[in-house]
C-alpha atoms as an extended CHARMM CRD file, in Angstrom:
* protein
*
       200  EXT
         1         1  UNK       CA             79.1660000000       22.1000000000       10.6440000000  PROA      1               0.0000000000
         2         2  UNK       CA             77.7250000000       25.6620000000       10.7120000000  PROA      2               0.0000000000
         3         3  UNK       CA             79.4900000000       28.5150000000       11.9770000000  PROA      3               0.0000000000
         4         4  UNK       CA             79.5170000000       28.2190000000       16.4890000000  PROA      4               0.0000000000
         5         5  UNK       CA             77.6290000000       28.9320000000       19.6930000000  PROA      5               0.0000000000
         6         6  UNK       CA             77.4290000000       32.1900000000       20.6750000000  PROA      6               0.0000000000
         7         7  UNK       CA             77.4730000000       34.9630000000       23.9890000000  PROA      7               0.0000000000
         8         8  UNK       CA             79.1550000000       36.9250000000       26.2100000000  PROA      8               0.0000000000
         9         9  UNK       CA             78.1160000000       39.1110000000       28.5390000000  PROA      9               0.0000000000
        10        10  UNK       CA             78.7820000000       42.0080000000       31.4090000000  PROA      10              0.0000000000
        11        11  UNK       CA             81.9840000000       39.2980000000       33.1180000000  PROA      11              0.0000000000
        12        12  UNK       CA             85.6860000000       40.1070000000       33.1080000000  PROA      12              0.0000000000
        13        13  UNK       CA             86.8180000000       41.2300000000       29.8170000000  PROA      13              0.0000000000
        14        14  UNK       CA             90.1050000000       41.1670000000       30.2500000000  PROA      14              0.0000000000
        15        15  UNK       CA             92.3460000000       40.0690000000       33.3210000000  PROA      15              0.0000000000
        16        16  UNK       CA             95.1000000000       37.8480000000       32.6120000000  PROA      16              0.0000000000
        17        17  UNK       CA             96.3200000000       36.7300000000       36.6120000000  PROA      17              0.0000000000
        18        18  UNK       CA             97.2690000000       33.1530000000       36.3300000000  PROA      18              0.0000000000
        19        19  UNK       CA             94.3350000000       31.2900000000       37.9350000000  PROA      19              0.0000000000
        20        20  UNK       CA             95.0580000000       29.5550000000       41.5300000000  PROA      20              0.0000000000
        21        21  UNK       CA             93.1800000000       27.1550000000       43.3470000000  PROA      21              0.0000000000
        22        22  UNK       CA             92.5060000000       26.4920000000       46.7670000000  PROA      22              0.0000000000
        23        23  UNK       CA             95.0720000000       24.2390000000       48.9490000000  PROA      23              0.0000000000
        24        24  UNK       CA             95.2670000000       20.8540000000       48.0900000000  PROA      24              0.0000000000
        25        25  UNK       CA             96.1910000000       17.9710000000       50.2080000000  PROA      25              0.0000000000
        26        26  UNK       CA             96.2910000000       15.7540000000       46.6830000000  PROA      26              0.0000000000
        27        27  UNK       CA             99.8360000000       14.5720000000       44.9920000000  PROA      27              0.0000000000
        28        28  UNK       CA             99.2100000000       17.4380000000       42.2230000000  PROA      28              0.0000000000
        29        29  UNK       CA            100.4130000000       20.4350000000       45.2410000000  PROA      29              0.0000000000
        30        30  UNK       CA            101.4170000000       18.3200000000       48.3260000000  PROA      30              0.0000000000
        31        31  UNK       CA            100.1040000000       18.5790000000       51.7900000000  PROA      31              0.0000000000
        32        32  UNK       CA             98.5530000000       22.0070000000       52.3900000000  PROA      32              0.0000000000
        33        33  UNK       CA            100.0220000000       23.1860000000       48.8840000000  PROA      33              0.0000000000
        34        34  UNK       CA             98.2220000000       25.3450000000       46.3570000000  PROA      34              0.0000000000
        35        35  UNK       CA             97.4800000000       23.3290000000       43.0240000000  PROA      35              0.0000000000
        36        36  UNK       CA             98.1180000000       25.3230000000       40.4760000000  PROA      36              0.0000000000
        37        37  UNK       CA             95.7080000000       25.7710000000       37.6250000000  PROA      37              0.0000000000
        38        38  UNK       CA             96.2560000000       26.3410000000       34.0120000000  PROA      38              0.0000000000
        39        39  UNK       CA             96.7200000000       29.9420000000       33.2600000000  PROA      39              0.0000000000
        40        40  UNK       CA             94.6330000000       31.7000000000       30.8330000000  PROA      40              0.0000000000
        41        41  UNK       CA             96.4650000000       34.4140000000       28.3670000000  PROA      41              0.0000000000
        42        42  UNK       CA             97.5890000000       37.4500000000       28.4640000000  PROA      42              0.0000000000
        43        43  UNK       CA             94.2190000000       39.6340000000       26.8730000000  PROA      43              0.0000000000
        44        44  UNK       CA             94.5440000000       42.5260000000       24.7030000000  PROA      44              0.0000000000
        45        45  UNK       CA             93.1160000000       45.2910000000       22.4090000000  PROA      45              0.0000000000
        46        46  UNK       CA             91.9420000000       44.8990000000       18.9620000000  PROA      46              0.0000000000
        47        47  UNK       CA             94.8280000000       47.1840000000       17.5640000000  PROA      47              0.0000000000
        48        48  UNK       CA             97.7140000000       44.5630000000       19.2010000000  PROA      48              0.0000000000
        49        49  UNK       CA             96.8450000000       41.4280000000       17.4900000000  PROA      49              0.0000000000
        50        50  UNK       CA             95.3670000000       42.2040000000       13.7310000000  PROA      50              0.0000000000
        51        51  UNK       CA             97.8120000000       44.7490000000       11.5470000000  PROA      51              0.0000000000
        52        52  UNK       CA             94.4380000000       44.7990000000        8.8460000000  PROA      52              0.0000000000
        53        53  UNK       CA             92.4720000000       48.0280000000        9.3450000000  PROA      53              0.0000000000
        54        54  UNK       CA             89.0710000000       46.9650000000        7.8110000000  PROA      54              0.0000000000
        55        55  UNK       CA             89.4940000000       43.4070000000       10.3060000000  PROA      55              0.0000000000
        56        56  UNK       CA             90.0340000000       46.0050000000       13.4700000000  PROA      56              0.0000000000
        57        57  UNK       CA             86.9730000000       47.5290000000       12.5360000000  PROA      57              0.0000000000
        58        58  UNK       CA             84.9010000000       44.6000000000       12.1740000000  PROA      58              0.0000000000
        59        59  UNK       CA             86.0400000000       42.8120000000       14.8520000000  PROA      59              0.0000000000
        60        60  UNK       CA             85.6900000000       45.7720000000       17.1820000000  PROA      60              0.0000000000
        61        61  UNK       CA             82.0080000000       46.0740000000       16.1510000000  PROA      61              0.0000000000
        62        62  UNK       CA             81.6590000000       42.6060000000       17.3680000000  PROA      62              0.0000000000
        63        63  UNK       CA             83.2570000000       43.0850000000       20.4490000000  PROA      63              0.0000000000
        64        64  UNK       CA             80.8070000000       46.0940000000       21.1500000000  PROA      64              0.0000000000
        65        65  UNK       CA             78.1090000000       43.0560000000       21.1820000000  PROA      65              0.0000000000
        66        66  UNK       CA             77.2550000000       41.6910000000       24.8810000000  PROA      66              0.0000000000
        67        67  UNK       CA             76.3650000000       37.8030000000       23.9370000000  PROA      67              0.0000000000
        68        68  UNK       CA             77.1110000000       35.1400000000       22.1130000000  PROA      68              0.0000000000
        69        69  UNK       CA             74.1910000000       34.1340000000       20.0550000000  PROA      69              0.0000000000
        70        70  UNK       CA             73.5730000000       31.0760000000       17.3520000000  PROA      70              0.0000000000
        71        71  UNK       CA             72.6700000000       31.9530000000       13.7060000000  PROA      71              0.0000000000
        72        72  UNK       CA             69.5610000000       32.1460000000       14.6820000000  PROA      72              0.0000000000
        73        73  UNK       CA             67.7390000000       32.7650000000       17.9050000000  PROA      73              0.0000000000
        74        74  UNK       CA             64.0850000000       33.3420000000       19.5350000000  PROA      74              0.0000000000
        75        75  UNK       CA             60.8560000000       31.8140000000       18.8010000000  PROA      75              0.0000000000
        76        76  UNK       CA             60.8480000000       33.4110000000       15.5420000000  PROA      76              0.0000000000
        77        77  UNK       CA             64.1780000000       31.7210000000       14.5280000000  PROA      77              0.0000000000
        78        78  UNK       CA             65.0630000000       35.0960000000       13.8600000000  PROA      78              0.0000000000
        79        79  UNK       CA             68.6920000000       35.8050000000       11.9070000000  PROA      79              0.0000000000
        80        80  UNK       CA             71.2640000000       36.9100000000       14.4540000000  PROA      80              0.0000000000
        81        81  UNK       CA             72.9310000000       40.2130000000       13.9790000000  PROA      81              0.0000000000
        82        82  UNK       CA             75.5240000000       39.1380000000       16.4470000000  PROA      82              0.0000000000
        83        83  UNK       CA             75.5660000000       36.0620000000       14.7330000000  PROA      83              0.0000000000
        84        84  UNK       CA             76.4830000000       38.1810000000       11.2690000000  PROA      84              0.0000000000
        85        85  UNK       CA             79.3860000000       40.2160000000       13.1520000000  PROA      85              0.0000000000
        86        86  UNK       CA             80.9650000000       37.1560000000       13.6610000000  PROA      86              0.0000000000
        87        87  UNK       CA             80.9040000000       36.0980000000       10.1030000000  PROA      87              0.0000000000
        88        88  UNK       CA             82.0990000000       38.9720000000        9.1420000000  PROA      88              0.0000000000
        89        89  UNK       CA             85.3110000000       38.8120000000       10.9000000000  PROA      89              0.0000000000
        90        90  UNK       CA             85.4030000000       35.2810000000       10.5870000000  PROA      90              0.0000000000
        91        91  UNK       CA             85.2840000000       35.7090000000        6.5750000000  PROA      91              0.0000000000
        92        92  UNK       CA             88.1550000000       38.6120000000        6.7440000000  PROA      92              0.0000000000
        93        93  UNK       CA             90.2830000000       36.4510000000        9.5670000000  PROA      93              0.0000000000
        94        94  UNK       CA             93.3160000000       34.5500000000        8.2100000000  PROA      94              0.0000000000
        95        95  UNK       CA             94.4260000000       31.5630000000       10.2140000000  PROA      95              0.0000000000
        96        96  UNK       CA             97.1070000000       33.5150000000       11.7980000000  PROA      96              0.0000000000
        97        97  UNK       CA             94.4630000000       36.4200000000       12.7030000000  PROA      97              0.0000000000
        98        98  UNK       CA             92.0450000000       33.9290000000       14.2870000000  PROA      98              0.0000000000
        99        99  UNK       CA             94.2610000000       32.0730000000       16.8200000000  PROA      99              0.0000000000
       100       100  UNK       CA             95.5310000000       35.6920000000       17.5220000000  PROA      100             0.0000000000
       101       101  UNK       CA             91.8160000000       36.9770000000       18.5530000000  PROA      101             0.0000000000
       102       102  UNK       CA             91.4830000000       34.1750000000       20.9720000000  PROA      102             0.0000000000
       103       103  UNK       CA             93.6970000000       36.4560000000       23.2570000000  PROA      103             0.0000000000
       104       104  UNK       CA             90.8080000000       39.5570000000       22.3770000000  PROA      104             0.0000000000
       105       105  UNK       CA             90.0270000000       41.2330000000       25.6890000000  PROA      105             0.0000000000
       106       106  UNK       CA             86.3160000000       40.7620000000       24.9460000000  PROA      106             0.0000000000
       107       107  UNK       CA             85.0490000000       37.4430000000       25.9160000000  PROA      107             0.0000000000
       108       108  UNK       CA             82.3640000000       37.7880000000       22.6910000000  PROA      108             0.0000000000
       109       109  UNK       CA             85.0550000000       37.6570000000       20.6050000000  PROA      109             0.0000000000
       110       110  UNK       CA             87.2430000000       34.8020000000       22.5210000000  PROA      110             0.0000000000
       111       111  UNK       CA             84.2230000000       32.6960000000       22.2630000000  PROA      111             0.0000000000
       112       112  UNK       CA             82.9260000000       33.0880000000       18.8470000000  PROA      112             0.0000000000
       113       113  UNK       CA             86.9060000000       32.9510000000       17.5190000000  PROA      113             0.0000000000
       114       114  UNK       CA             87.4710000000       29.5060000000       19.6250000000  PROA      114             0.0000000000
       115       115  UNK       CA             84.2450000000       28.1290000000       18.0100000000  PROA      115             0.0000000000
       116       116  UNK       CA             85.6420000000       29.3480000000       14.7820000000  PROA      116             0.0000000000
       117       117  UNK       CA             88.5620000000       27.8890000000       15.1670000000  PROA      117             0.0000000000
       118       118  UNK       CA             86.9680000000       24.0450000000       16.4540000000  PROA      118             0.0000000000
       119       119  UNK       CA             84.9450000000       24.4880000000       13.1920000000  PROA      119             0.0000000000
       120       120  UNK       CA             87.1570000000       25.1460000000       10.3660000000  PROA      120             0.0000000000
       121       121  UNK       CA             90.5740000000       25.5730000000       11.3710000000  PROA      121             0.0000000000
       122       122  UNK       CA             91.4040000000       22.1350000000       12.9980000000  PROA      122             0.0000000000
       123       123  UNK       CA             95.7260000000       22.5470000000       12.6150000000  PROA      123             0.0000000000
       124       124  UNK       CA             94.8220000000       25.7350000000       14.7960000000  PROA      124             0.0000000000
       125       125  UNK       CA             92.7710000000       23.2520000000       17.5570000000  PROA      125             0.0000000000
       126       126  UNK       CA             95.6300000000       23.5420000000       20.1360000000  PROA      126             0.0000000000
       127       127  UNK       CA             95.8480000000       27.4800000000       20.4840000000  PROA      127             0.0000000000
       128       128  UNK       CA             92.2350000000       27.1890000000       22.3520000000  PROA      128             0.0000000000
       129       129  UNK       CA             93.6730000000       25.0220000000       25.0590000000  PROA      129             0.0000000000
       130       130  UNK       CA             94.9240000000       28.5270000000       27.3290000000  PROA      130             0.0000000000
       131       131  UNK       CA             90.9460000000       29.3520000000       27.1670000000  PROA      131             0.0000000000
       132       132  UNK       CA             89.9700000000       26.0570000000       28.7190000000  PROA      132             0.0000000000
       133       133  UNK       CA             90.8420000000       28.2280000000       31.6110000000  PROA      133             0.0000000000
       134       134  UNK       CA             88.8120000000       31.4380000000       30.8110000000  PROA      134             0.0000000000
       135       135  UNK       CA             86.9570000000       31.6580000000       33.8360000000  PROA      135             0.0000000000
       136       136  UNK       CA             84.8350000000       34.9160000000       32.5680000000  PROA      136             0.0000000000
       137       137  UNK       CA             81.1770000000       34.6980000000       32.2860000000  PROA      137             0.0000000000
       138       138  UNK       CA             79.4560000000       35.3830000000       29.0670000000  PROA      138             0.0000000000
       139       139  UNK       CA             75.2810000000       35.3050000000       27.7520000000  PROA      139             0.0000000000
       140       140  UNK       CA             75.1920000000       32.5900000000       25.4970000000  PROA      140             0.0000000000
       141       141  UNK       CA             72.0010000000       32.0100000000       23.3290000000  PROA      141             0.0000000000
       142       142  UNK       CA             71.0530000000       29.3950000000       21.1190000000  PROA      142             0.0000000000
       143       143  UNK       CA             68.1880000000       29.0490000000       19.5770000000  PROA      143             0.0000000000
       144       144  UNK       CA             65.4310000000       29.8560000000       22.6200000000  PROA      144             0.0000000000
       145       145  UNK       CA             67.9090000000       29.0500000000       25.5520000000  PROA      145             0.0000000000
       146       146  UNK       CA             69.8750000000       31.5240000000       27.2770000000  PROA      146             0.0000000000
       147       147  UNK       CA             72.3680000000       30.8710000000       29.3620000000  PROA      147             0.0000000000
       148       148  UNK       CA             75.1460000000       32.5930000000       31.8390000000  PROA      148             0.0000000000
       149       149  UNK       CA             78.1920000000       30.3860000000       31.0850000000  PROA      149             0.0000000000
       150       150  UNK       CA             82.4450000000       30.8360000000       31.4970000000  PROA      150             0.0000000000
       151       151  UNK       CA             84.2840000000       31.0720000000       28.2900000000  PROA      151             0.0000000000
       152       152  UNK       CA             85.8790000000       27.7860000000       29.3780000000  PROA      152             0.0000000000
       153       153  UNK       CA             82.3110000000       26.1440000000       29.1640000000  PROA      153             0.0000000000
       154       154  UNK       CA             81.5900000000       27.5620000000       25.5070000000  PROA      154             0.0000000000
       155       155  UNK       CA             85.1750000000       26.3130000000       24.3740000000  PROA      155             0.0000000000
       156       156  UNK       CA             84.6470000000       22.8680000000       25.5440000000  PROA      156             0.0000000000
       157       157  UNK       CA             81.1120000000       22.5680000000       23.5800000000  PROA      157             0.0000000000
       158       158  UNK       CA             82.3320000000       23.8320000000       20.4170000000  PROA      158             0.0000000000
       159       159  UNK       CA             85.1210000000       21.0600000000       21.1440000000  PROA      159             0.0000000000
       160       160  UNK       CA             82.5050000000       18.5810000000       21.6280000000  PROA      160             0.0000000000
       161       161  UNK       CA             80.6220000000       19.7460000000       18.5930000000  PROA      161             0.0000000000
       162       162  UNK       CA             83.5780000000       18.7720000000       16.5000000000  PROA      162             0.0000000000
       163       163  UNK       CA             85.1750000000       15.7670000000       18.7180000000  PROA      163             0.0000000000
       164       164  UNK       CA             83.5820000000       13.1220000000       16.7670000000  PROA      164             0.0000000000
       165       165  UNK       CA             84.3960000000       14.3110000000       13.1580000000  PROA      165             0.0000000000
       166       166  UNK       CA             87.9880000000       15.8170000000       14.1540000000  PROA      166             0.0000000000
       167       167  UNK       CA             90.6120000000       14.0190000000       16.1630000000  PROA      167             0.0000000000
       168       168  UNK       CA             92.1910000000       16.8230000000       16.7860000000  PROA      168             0.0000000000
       169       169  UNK       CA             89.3600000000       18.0030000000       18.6190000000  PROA      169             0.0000000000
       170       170  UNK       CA             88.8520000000       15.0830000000       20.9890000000  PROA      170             0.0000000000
       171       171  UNK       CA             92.8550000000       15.1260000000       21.3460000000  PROA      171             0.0000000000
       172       172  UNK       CA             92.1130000000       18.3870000000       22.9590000000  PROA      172             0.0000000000
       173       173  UNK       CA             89.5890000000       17.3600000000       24.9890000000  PROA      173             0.0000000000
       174       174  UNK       CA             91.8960000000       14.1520000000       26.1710000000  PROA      174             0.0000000000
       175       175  UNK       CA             94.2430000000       16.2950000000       27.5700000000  PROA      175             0.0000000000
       176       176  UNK       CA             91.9500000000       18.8100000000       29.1520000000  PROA      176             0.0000000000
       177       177  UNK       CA             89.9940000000       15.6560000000       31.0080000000  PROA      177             0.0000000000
       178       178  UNK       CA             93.7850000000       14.7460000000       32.0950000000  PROA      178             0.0000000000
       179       179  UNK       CA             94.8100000000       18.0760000000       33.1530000000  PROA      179             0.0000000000
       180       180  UNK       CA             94.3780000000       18.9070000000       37.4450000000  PROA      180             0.0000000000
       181       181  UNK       CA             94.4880000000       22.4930000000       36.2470000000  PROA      181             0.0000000000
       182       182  UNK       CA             91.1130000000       22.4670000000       34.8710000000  PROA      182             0.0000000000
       183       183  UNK       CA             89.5120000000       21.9570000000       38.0400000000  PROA      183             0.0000000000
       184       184  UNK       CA             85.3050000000       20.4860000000       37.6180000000  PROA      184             0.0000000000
       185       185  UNK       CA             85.3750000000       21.0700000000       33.5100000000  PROA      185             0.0000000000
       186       186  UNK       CA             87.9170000000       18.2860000000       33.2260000000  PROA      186             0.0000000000
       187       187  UNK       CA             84.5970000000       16.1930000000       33.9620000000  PROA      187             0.0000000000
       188       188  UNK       CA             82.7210000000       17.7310000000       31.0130000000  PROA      188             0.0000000000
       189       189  UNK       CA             85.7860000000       17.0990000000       28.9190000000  PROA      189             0.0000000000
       190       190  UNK       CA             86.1420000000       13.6950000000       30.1450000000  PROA      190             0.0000000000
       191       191  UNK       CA             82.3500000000       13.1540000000       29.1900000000  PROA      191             0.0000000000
       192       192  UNK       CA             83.1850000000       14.1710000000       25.9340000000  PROA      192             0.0000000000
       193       193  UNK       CA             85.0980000000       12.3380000000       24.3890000000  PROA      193             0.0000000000
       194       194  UNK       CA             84.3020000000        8.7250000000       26.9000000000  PROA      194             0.0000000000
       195       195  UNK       CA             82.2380000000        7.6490000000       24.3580000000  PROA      195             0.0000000000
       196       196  UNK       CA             84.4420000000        8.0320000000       21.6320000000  PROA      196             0.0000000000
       197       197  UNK       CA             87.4440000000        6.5790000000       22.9650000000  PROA      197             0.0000000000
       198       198  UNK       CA             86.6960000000        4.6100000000       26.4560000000  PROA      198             0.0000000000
       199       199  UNK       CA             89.8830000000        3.0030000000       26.2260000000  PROA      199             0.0000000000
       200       200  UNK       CA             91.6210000000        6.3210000000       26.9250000000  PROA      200             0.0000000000
């Protein structure tokens, strides 16, 4: 498939606090224990994860961007410039460089590099699991439709996208619909991949 989803907007760009949830009387925590939820990673500059100068540059002129957009977007089914950031980096990226910017500090980047990633780099599919828990809100638009979404949302429909063609993919997903951590988007996992394996 084509290149991913797009958007992120004015949320947390960086923070990297473990994520907790609220008391839970469940067997996860125990009576009146907090359940702990997956933790998201550390996030950091451009300059600590990519040694390349020319890949800094491009990927910090696609962090400047504020949403993830498709290829192509509006009425018009205009050609996204965001849209040709991305490609840019994603062209220069080497597989190493790519799982690396899913720990950018800009949640643009983190989303566009974890669709990357569920399109063309499926031995890399596991490295987007710590985003599952990206709870940072980002624009997202495709096509006409805007939307305010987490990073966690984008990351599980780019897994979606790819579930049915790549096993890896819906492995991913598997786990994520198994995992307490994950909170509501274990259902949107689970949803996911039901009707490709409903035995699971």
């Amino acid at each position: 498939g084509g290149r991913g989803r797009a958007g992120a907007g004015a949320g947390d760009a960086g923070g990297s606090a473990p994520l907790t949830a609220p008391a839970s009387t469940g067997p996860e925590g125990g009576a009146g224990m907090p359940r702990p939820r997956t933790a998201r990673p550390e996030f950091e500059e451009t300059a600590a994860l990519v040694a390349d100068p020319e890949l800094r540059a491009l990927v910090d002129d696609l962090a400047s961007s504020e949403r993830i957009e498709s290829a192509a977007i509006g009425a018009a089914v205009a050609p996204s410039e965001v849209w040709k950031k991305y490609e840019a980096v994603a062209a220069r990226a080497t597989p190493a460089d790519a799982v690396a910017l899913l720990r950018h500090r800009s949640p643009v980047v983190r989303g566009y590099m974890a669709q990357d990633v569920a399109d063309h780099r499926p031995d890399d599919l596991p490295s987007v699991y710590p985003l599952l828990a990206d709870d940072t809100e980002v624009e997202t638009v495709s096509g006409c439709m805007i939307a305010r979404e987490t990073v966690a949302e984008v990351v599980v429909q780019a897994l979606c996208n790819r579930a049915a063609a790549e096993p890896t993919a819906a492995s991913v997903l598997l786990r994520a619909a198994a995992d307490p951590g994950l909170g509501p988007l274990r259902g949107r996992a689970l949803g996911c991949v039901a009707a490709l394996e409903p035995s699971k």
